[in-house]
VEXDREN-2710 file (C-alpha; in Angstrom, 1 decimal):
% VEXDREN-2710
k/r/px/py/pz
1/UNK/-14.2/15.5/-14.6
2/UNK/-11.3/13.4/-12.9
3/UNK/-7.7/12.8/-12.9
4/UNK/-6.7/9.8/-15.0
5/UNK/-5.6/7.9/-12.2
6/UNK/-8.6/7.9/-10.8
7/UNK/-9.9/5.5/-12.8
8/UNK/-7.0/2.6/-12.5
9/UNK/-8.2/0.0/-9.8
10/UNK/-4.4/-0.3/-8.5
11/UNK/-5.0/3.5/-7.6
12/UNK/-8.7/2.5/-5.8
13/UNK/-7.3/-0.8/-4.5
14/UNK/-4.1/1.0/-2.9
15/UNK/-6.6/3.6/-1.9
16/UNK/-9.0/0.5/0.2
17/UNK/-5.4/-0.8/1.5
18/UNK/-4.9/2.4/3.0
19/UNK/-8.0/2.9/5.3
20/UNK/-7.8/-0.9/6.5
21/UNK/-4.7/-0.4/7.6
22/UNK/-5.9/2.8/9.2
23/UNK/-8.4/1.0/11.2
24/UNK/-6.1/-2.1/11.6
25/UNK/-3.3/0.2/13.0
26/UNK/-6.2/1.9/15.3
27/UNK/-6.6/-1.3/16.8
28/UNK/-2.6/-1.4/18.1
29/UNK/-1.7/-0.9/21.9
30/UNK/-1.1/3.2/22.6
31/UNK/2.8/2.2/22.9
32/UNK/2.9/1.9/18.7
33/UNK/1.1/4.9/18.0
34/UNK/4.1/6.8/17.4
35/UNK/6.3/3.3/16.0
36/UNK/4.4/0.6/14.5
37/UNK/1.1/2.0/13.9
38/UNK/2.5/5.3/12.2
39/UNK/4.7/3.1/10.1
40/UNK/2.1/1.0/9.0
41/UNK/-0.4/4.4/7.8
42/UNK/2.4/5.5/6.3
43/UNK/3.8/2.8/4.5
44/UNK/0.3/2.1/3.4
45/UNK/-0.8/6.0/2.4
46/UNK/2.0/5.8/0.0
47/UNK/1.3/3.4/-2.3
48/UNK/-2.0/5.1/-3.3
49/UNK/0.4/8.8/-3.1
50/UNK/3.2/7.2/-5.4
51/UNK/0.9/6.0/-7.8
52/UNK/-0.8/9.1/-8.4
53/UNK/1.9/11.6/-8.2
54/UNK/3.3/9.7/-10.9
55/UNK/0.6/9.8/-13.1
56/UNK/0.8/12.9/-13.8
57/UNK/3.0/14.9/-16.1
58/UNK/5.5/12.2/-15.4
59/UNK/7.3/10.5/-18.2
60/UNK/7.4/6.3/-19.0
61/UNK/10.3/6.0/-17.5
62/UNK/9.4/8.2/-14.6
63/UNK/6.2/6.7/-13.8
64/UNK/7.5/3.4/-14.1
65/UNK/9.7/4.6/-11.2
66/UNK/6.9/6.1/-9.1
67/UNK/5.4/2.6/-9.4
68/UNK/8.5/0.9/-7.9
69/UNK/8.1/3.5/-5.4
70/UNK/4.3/2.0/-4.7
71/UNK/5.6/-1.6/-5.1
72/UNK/8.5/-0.8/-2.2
73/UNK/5.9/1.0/-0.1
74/UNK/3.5/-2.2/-0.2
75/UNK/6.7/-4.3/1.1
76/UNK/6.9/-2.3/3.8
77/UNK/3.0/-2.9/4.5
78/UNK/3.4/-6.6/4.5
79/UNK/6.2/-6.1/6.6
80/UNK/5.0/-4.1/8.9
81/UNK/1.9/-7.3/9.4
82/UNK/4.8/-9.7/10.2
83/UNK/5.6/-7.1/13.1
84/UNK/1.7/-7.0/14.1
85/UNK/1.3/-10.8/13.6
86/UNK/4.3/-11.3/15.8
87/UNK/3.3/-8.9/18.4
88/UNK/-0.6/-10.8/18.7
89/UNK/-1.9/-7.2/17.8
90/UNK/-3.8/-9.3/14.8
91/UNK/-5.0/-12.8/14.5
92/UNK/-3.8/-15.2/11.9
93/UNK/-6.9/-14.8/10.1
94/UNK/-6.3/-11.2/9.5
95/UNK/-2.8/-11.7/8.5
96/UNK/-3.5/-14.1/5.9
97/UNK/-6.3/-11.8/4.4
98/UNK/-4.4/-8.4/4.1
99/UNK/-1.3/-10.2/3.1
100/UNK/-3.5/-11.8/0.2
101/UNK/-4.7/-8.3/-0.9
102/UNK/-0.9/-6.9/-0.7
103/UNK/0.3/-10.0/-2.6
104/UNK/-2.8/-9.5/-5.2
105/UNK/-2.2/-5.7/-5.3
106/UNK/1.4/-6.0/-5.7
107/UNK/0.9/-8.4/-8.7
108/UNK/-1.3/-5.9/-10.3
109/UNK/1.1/-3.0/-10.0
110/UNK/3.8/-5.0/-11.6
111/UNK/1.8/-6.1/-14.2
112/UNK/0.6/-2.7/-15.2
113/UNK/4.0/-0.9/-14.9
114/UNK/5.5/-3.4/-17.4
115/UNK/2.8/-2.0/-19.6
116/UNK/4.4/1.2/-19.4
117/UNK/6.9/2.2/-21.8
END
């Protein structure tokens, strides 16, 4: 038994997003835990949130809108690396790889909400 969205890897992709920014975010100075590092959990948590809550009992349309929601939230992630890339909280290295799984993530989302009618 499981909830259909379960089963769609932009739900367990979004869901692996979220706990590497959790542990990317733990590694932050103690000045961001309540700015940066907060925004970036958040930010990240709702991708996985928006697509799920709109999976459910949620018309095309709706859920369609949900994913926008997801898509916005994962802008917000990439932005909030910018910040941390900026700031030297994260190297270059790691920038590059968690922008590549937002920009692949992204891309996925958008190509299964235009399947939605």
């Amino acid at each position: 038994m499981s909830f259909k969205f379960e089963n769609l890897i932009i739900w367990q992709n979004s869901m692996d997003l979220g706990e590497d920014m959790n542990l990317l975010a733990n590694s932050f100075p103690k000045e961001e835990i309540y700015n940066l590092s907060s925004q970036l959990r958040r930010a990240s948590d709702s991708v996985a949130l928006n697509i799920s809550e709109g999976s459910i009992l949620q018309s095309g349309p709706e859920y369609r809108k949900f994913l926008g929601y997801s898509i916005r939230s994962l802008a917000e992630v990439v932005t909030c690396l910018h910040k941390a890339k900026r700031r030297n909280y994260i190297s270059e290295i790691k920038f590059n790889n968690q922008y590549k799984k937002c920009f692949n993530l992204m891309n996925m989302i958008i190509a299964f909400r235009k399947k939605i009618k």
